[in-house]
FIBAGU-240397 format. One record per atom (N, C-alpha, C): atom name; x, y, z; residue in three letters. Coordinates in nm, 2 decimals. Example, Ala and Ser with C-alpha at 12.3 -4.5 7.8 and 13.67 -1.06 7.14 Angstrom:
 atom      x      y      z res
    N   1.32  -0.57   0.78 ALA
   CA   1.23  -0.45   0.78 ALA
    C   1.32  -0.33   0.78 ALA
    N   1.28  -0.22   0.71 SER
   CA   1.37  -0.11   0.71 SER
    C   1.29   0.00   0.79 SER
REM end
This chain:
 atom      x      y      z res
    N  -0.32   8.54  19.18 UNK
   CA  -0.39   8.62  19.28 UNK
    C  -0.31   8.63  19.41 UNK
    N  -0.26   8.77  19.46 UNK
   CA  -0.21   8.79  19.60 UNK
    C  -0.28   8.73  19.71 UNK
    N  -0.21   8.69  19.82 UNK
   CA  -0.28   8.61  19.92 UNK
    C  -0.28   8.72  19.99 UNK
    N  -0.36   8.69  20.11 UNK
   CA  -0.38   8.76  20.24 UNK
    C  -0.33   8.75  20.31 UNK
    N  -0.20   8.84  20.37 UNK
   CA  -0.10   8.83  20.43 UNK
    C  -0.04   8.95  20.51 UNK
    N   0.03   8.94  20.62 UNK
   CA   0.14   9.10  20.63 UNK
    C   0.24   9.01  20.60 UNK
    N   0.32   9.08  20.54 UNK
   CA   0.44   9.08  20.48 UNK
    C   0.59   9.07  20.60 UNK
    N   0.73   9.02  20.55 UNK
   CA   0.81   9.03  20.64 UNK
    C   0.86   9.19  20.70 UNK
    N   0.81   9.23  20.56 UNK
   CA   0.88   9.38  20.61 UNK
    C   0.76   9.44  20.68 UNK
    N   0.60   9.41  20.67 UNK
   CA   0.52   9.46  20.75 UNK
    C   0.53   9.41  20.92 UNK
    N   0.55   9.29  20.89 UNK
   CA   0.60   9.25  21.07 UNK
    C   0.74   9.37  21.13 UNK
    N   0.80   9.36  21.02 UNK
   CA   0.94   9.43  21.05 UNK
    C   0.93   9.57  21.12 UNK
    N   0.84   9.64  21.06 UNK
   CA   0.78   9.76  21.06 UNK
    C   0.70   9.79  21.19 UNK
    N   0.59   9.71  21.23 UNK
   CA   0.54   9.67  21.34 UNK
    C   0.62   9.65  21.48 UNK
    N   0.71   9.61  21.44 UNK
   CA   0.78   9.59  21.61 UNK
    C   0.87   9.73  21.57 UNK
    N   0.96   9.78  21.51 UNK
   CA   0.99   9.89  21.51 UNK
    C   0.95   9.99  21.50 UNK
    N   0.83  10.05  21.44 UNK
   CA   0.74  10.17  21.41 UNK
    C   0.65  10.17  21.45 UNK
    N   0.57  10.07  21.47 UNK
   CA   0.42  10.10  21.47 UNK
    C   0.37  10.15  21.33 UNK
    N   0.23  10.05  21.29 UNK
   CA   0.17  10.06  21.18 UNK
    C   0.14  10.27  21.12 UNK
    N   0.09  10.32  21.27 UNK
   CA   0.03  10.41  21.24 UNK
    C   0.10  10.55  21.22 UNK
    N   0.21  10.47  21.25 UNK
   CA   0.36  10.59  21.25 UNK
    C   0.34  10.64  21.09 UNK
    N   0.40  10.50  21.03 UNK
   CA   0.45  10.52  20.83 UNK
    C   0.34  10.51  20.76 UNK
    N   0.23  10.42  20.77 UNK
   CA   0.11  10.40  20.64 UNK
    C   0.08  10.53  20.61 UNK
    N   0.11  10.54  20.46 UNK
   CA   0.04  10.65  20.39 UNK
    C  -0.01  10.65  20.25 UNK
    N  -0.07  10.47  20.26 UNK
   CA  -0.12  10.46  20.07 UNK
    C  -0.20  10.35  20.08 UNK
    N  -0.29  10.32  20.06 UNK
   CA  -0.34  10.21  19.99 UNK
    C  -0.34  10.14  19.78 UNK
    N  -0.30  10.07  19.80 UNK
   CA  -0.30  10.04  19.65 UNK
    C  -0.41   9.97  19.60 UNK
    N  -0.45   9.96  19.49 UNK
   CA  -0.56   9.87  19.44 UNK
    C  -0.51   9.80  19.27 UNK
    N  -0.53   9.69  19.32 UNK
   CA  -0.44   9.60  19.16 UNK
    C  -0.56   9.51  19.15 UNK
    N  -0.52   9.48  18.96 UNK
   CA  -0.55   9.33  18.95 UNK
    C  -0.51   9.19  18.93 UNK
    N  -0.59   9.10  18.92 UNK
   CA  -0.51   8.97  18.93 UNK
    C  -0.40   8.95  18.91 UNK
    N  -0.35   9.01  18.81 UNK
   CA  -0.23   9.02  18.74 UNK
    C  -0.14   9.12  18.78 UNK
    N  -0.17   9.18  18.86 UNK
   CA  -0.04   9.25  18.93 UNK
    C  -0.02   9.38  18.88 UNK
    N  -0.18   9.44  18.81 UNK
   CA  -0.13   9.59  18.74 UNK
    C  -0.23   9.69  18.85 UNK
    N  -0.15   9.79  18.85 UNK
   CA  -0.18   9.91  18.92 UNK
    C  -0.28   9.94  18.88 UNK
    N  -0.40  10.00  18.93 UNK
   CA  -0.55   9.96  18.95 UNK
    C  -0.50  10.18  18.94 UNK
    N  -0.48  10.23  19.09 UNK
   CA  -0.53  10.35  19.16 UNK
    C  -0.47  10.32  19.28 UNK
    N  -0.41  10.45  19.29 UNK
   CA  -0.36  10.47  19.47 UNK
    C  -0.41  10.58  19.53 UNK
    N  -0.42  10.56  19.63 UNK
   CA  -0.48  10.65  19.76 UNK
    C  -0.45  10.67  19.86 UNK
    N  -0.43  10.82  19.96 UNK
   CA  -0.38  10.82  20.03 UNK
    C  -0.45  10.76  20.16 UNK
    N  -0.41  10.72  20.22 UNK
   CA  -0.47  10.60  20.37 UNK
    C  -0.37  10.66  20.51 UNK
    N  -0.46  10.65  20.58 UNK
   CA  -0.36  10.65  20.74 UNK
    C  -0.43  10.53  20.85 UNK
    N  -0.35  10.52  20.94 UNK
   CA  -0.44  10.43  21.03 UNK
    C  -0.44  10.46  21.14 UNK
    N  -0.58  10.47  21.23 UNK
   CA  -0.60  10.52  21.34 UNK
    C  -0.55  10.43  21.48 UNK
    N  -0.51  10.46  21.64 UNK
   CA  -0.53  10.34  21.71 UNK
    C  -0.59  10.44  21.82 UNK
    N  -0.66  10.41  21.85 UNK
   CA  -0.73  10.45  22.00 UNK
    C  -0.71  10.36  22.11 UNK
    N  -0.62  10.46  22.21 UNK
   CA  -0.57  10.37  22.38 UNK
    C  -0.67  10.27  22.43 UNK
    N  -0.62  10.17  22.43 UNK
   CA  -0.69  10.08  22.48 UNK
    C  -0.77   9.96  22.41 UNK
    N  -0.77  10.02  22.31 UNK
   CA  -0.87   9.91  22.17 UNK
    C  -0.81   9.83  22.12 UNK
    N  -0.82   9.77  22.06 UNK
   CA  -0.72   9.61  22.03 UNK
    C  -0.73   9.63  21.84 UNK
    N  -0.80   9.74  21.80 UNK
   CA  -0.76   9.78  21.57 UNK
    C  -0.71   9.86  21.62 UNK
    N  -0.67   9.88  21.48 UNK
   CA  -0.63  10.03  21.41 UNK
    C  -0.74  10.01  21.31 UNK
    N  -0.78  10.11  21.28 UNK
   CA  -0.87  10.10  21.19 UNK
    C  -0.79  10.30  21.10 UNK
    N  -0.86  10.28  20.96 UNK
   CA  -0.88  10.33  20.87 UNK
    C  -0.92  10.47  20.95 UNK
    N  -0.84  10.60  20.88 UNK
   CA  -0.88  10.75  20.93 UNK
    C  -1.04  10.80  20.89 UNK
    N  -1.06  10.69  20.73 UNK
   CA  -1.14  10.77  20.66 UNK
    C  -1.17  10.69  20.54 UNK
    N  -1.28  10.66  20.50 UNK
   CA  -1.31  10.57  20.38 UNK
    C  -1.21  10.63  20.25 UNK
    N  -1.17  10.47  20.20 UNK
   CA  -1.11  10.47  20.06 UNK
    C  -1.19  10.49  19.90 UNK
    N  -1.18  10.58  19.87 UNK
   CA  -1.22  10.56  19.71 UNK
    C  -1.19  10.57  19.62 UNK
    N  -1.15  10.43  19.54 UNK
   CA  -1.05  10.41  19.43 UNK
    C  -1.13  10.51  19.31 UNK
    N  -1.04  10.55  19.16 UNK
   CA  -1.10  10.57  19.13 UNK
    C  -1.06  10.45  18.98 UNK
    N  -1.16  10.42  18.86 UNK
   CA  -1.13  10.23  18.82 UNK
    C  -1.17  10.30  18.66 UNK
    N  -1.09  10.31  18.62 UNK
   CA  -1.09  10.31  18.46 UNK
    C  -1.16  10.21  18.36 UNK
    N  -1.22  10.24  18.29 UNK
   CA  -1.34  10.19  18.15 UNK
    C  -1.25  10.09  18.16 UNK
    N  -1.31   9.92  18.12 UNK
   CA  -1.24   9.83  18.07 UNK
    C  -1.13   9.79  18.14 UNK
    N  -1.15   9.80  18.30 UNK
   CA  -1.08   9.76  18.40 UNK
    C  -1.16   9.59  18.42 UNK
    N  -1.05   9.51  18.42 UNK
   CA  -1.13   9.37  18.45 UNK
    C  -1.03   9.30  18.56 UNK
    N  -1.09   9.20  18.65 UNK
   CA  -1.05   9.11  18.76 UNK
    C  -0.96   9.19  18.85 UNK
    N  -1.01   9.32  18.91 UNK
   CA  -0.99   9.40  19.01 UNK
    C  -1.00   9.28  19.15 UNK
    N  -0.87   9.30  19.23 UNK
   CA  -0.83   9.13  19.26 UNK
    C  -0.78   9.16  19.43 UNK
    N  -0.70   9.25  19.46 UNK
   CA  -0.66   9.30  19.54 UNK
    C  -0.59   9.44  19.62 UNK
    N  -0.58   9.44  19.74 UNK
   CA  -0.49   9.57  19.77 UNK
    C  -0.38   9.54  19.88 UNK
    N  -0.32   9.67  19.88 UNK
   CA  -0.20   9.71  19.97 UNK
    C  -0.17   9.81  20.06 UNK
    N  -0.17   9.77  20.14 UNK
   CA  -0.11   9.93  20.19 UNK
    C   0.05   9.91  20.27 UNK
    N   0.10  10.02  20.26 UNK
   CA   0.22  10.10  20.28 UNK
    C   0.27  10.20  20.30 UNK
    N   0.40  10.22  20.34 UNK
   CA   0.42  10.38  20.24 UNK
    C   0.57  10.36  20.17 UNK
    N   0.62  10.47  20.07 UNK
   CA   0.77  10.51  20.04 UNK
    C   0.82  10.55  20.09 UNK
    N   0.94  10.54  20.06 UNK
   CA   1.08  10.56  20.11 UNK
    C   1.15  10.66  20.01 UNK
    N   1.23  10.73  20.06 UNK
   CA   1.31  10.80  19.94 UNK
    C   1.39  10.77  19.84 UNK
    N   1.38  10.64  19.80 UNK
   CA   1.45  10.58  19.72 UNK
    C   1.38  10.63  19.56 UNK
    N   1.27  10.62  19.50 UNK
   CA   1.17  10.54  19.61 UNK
    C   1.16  10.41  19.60 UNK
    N   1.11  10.32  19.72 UNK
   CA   1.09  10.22  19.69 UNK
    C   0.97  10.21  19.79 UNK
    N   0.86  10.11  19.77 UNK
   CA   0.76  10.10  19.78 UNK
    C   0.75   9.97  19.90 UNK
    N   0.75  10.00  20.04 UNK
   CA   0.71   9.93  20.17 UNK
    C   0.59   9.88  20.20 UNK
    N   0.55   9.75  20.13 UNK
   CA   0.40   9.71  20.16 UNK
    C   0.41   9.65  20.27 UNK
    N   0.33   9.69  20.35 UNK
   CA   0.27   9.62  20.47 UNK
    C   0.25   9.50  20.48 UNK
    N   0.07   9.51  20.42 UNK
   CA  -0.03   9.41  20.40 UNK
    C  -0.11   9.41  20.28 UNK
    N  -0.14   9.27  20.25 UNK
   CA  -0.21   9.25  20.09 UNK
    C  -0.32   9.18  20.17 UNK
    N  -0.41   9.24  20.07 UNK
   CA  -0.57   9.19  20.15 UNK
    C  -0.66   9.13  20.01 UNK
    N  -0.67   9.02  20.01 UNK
   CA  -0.75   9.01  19.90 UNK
    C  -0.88   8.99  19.89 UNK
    N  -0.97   9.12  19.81 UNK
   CA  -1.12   9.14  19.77 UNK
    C  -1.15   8.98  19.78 UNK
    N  -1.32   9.02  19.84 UNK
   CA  -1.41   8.87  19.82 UNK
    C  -1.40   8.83  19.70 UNK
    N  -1.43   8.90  19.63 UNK
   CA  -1.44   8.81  19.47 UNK
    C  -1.36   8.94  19.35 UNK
    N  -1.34   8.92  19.20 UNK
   CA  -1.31   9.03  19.16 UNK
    C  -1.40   9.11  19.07 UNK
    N  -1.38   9.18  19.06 UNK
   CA  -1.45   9.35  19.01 UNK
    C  -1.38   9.35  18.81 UNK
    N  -1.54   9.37  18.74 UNK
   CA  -1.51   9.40  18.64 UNK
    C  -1.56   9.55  18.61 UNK
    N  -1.52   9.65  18.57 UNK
   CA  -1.53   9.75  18.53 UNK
    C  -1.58   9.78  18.36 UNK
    N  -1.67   9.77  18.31 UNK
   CA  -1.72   9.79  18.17 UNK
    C  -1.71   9.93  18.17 UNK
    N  -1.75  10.05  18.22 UNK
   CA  -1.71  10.15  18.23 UNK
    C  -1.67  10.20  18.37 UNK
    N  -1.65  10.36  18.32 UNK
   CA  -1.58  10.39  18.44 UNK
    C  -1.63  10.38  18.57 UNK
    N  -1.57  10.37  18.70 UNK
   CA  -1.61  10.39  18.82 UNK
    C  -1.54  10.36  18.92 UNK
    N  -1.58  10.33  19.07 UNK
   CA  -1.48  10.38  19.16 UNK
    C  -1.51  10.23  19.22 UNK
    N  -1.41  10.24  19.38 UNK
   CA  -1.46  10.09  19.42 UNK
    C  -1.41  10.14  19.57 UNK
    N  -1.53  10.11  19.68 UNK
   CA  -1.53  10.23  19.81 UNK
    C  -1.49  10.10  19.91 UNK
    N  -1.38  10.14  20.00 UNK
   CA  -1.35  10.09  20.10 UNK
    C  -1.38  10.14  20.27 UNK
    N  -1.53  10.14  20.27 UNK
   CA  -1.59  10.19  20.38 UNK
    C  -1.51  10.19  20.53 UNK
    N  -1.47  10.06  20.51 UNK
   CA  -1.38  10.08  20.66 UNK
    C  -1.33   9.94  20.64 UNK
    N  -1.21   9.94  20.78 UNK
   CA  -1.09   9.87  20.78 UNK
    C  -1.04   9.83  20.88 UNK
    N  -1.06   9.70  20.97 UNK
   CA  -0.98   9.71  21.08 UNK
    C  -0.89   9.62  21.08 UNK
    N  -0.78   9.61  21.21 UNK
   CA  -0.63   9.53  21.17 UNK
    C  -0.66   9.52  21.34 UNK
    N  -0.67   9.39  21.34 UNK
   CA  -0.69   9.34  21.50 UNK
    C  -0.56   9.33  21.58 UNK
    N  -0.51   9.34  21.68 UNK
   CA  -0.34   9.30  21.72 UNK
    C  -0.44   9.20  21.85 UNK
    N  -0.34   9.16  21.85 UNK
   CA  -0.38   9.05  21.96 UNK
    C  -0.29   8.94  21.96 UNK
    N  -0.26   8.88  22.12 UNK
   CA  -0.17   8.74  22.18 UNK
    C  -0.19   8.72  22.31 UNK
    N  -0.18   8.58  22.31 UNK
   CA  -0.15   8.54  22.49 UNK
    C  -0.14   8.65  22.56 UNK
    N   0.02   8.67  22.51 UNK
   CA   0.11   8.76  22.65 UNK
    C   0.07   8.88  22.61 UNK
    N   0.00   8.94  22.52 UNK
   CA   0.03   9.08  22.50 UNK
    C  -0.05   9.18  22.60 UNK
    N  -0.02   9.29  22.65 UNK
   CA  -0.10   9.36  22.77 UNK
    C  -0.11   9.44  22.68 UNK
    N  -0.24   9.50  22.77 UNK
   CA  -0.28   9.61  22.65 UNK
    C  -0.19   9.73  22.65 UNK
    N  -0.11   9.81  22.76 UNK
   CA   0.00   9.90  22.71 UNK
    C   0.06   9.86  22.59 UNK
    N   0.11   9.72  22.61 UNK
   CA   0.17   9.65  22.48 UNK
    C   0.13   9.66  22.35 UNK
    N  -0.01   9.61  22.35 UNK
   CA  -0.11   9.61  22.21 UNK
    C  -0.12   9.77  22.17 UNK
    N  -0.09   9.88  22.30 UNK
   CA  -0.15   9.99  22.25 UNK
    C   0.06  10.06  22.18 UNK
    N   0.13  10.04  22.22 UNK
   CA   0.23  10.04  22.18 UNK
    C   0.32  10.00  22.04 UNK
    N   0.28   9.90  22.02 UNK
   CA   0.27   9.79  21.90 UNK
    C   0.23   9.87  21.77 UNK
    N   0.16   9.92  21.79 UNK
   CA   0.03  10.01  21.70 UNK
    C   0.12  10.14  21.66 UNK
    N   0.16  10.17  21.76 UNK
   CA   0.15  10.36  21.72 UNK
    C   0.31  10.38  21.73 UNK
    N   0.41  10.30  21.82 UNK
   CA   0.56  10.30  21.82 UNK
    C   0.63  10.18  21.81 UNK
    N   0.61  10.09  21.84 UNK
   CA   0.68   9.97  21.80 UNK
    C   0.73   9.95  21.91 UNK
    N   0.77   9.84  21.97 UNK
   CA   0.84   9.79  22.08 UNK
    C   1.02   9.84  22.06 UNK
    N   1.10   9.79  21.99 UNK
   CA   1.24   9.77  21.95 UNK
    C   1.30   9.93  22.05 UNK
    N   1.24  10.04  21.98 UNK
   CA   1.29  10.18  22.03 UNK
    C   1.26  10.17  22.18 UNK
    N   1.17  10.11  22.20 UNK
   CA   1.10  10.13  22.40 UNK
    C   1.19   9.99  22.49 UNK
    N   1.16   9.89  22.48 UNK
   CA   1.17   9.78  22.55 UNK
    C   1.34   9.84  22.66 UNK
    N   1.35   9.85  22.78 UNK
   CA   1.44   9.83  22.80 UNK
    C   1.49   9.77  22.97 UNK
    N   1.41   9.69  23.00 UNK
   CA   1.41   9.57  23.10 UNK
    C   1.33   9.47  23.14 UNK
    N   1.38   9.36  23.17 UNK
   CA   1.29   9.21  23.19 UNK
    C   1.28   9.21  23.31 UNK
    N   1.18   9.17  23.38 UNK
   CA   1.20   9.10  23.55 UNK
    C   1.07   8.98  23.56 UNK
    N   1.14   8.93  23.61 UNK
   CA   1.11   8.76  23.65 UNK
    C   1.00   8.78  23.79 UNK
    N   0.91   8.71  23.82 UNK
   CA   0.85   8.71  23.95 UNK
    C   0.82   8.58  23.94 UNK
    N   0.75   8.58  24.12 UNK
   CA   0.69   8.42  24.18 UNK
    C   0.56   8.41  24.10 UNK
    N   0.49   8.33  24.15 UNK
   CA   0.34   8.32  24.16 UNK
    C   0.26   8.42  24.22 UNK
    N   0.31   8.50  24.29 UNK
   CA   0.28   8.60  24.37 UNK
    C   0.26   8.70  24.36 UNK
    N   0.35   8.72  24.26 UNK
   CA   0.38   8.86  24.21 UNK
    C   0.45   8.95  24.27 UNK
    N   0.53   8.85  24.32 UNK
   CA   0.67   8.92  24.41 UNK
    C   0.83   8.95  24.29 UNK
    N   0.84   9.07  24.29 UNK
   CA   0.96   9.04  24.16 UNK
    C   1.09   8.99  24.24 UNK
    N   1.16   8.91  24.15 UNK
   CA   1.27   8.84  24.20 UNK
    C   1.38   8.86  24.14 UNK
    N   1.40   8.96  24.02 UNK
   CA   1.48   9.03  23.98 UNK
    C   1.46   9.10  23.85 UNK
    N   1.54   9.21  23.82 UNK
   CA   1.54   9.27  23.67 UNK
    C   1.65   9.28  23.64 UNK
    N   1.66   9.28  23.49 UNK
   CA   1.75   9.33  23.41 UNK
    C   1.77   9.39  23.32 UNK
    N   1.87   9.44  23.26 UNK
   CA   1.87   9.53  23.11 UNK
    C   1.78   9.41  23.00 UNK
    N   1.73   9.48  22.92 UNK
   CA   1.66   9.42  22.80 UNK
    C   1.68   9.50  22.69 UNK
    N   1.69   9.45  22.58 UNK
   CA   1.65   9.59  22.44 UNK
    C   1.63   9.43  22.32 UNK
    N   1.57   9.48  22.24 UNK
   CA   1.54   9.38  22.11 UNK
    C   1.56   9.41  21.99 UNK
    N   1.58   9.37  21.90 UNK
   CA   1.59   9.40  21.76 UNK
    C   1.53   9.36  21.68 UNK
    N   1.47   9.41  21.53 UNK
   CA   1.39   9.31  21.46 UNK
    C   1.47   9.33  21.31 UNK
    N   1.44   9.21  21.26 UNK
   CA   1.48   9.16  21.12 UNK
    C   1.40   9.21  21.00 UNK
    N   1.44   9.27  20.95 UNK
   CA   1.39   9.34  20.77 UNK
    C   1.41   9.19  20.70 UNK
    N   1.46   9.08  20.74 UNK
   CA   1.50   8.96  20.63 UNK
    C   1.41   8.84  20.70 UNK
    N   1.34   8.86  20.84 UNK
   CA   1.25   8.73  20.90 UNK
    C   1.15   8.83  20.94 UNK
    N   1.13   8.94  20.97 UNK
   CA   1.04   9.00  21.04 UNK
    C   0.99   8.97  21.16 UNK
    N   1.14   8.86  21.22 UNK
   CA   1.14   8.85  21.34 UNK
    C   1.20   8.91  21.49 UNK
    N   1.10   8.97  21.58 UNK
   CA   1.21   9.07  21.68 UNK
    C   1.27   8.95  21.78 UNK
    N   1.36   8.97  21.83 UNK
   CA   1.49   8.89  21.92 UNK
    C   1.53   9.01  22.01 UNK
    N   1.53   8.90  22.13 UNK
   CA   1.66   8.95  22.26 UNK
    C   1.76   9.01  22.18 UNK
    N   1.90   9.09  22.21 UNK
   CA   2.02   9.11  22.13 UNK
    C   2.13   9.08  22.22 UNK
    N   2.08   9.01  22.37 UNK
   CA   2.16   8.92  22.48 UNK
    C   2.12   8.83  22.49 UNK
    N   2.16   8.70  22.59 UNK
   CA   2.10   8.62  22.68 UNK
    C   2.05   8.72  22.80 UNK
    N   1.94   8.68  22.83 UNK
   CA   1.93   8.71  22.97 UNK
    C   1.91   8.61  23.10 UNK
    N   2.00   8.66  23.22 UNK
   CA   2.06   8.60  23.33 UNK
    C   1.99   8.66  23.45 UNK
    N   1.84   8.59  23.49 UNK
   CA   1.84   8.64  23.60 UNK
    C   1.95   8.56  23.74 UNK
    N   1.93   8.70  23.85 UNK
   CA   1.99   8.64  23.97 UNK
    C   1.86   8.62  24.08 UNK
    N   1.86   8.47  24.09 UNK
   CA   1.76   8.43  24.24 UNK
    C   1.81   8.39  24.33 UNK
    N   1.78   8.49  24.47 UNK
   CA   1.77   8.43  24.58 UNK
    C   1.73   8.33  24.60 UNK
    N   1.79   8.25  24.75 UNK
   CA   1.76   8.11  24.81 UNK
    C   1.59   8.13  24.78 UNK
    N   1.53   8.00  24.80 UNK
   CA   1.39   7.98  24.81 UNK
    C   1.27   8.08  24.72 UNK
    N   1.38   8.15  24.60 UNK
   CA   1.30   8.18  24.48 UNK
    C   1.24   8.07  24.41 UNK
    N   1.06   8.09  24.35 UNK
   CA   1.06   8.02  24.25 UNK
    C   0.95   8.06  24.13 UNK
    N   1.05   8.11  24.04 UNK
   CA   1.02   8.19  23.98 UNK
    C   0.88   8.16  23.82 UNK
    N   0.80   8.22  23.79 UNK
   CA   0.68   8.17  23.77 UNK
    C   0.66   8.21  23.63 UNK
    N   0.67   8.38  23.63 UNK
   CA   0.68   8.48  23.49 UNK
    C   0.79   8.56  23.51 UNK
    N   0.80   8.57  23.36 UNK
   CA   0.87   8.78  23.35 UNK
    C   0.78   8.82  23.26 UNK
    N   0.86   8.96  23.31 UNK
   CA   0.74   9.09  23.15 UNK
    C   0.86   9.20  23.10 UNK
    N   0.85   9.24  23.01 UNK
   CA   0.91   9.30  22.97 UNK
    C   0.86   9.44  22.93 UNK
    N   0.93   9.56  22.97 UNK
   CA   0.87   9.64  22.95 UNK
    C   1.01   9.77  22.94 UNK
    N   0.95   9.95  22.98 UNK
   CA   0.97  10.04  22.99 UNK
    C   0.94  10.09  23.11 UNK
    N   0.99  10.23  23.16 UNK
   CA   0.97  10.32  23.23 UNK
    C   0.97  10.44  23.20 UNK
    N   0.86  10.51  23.23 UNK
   CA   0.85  10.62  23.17 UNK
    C   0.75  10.68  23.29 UNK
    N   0.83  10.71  23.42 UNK
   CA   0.76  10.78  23.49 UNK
    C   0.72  10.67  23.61 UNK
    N   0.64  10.59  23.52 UNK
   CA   0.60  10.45  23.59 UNK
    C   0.66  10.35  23.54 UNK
    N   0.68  10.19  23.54 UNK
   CA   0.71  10.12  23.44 UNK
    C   0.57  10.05  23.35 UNK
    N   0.57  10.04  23.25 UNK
   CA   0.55   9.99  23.14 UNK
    C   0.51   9.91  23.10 UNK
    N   0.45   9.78  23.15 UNK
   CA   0.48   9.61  23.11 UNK
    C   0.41   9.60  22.97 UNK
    N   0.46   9.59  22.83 UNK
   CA   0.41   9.51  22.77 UNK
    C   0.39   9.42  22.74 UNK
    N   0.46   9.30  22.80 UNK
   CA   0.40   9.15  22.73 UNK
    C   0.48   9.08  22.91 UNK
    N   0.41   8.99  22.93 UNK
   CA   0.37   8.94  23.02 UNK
    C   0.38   8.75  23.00 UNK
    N   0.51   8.68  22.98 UNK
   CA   0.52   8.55  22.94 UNK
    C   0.57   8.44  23.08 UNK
    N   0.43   8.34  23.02 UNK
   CA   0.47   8.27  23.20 UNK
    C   0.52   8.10  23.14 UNK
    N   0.65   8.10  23.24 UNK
   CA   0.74   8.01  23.21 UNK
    C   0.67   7.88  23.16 UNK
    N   0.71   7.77  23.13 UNK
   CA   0.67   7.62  23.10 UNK
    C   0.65   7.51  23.23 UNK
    N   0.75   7.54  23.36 UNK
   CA   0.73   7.52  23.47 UNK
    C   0.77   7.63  23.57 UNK
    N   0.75   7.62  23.70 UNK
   CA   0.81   7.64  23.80 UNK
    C   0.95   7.67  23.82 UNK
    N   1.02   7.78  23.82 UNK
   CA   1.14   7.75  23.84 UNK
    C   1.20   7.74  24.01 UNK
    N   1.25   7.66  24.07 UNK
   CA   1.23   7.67  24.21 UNK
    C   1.39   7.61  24.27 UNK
    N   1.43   7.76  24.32 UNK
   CA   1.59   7.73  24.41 UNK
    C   1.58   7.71  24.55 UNK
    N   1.62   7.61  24.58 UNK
   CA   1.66   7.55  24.71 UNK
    C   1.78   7.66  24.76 UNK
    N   1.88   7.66  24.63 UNK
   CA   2.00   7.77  24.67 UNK
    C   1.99   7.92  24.60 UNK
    N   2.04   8.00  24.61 UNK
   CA   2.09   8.13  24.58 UNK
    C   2.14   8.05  24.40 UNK
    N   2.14   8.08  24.26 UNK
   CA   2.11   8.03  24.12 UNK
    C   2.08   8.16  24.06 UNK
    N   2.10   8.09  23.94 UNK
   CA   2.04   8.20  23.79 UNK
    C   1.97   8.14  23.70 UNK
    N   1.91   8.20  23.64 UNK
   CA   1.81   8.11  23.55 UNK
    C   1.84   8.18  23.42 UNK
    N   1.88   8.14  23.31 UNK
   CA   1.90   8.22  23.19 UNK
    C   1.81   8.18  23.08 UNK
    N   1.77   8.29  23.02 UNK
   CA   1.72   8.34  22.85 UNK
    C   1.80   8.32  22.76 UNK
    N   1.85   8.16  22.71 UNK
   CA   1.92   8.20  22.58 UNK
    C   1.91   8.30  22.48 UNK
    N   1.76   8.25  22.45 UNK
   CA   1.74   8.35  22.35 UNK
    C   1.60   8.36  22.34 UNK
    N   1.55   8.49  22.30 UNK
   CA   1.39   8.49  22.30 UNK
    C   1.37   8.58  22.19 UNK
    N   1.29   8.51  22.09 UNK
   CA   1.23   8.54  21.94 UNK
    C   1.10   8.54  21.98 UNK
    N   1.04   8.68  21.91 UNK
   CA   0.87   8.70  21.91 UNK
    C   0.83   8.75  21.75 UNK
    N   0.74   8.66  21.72 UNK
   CA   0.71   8.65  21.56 UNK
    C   0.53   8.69  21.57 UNK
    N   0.50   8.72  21.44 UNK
   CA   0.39   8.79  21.40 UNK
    C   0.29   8.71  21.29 UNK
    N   0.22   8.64  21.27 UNK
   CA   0.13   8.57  21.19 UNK
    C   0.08   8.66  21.15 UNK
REM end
């Protein structure tokens, strides 16, 4: 039986696309890994809401003498083709079919949610992916005084479905900075902040210093 999971390539997909960009399929299998019925699926996100949820109810359709109807998928293809699954969701229990019939997936939602995530972020995440947008960090006090910015851009992995910095980052602080958070974000008119991460301590210069980002990896459960 498939567990309940997103996949590395669904995380992968997520910080690069956004879910609601590519999904165009739901699959339905059984225990055993045999193609059940596919359907076309999209996913919706509305500004500000923390799902995506389903355009429109799914209805498989399940052939005579279908037995242990076990799980589904969704995705979409590529021109290969090859088949990009997201997420595997596994039914409460499974489905025997003695004759024919269908099996209805009324609705669907996919929560995003974290600590740092701001809702520009969360609404982002969803519909474009971070990787294309992200393109500066800045650091502030407790105050919310910024203390500096810099270039930012991130990349994510098709082999961890992990996204990463693609530098260190080096802020510059003035004497008697002490620096508290950064956020990372875009401008687009205004700036952007999607994600909002506050340090482990205090950072606090007596002198004019830099405080560096070796490296900063954001992962997806």
């Amino acid at each position: 039986m498939a567990a309940t999971a997103v996949s590395t390539l669904g995380k992968y997909e997520l910080f690069r696309y956004g879910w609601t960009a590519h999904t165009a399929w739901v699959k339905l299998y059984t225990d055993a890994d045999v193609l059940v019925d596919q359907q076309a699926m999209t996913l919706e996100h509305t500004v500000g809401m923390a799902e995506m949820t389903m355009a429109a109810p799914v209805v498989f359709d399940v052939a005579a003498e279908t037995t242990d109807v076990s799980y589904v998928t969704i995705g979409y293809t590529t021109g290969t083709p090859l088949d990009i699954v997201f997420y595997t969701k596994t039914l409460a229990e499974l489905y025997d079919f003695p004759t024919e019939g269908t099996l209805t997936i009324s609705s669907w939602e996919f929560t995003v949610g974290g600590t740092y995530l701001l809702p520009a972020g969360r609404d982002d995440l969803c519909d474009n992916g971070w990787t294309s947008l992200v393109t500066w960090v800045k650091c502030y006090n407790s105050s919310d005084v910024l203390l500096n910015s810099q270039s930012l851009t991130f990349s994510a992995s098709t082999g961890t479905g992990i996204m990463s910095a693609t530098a260190p980052i080096v802020f510059e602080i003035a004497t008697g900075g002490a620096a508290y958070y950064m956020t990372f974000g875009y401008t687009d008119g205004t700036d952007v902040v999607l994600y909002k991460r506050l340090y482990a301590t205090t950072y606090t210069f007596t002198t004019a210093g830099r405080l560096t980002i070796s490296s900063w990896a954001i992962t997806l459960w």
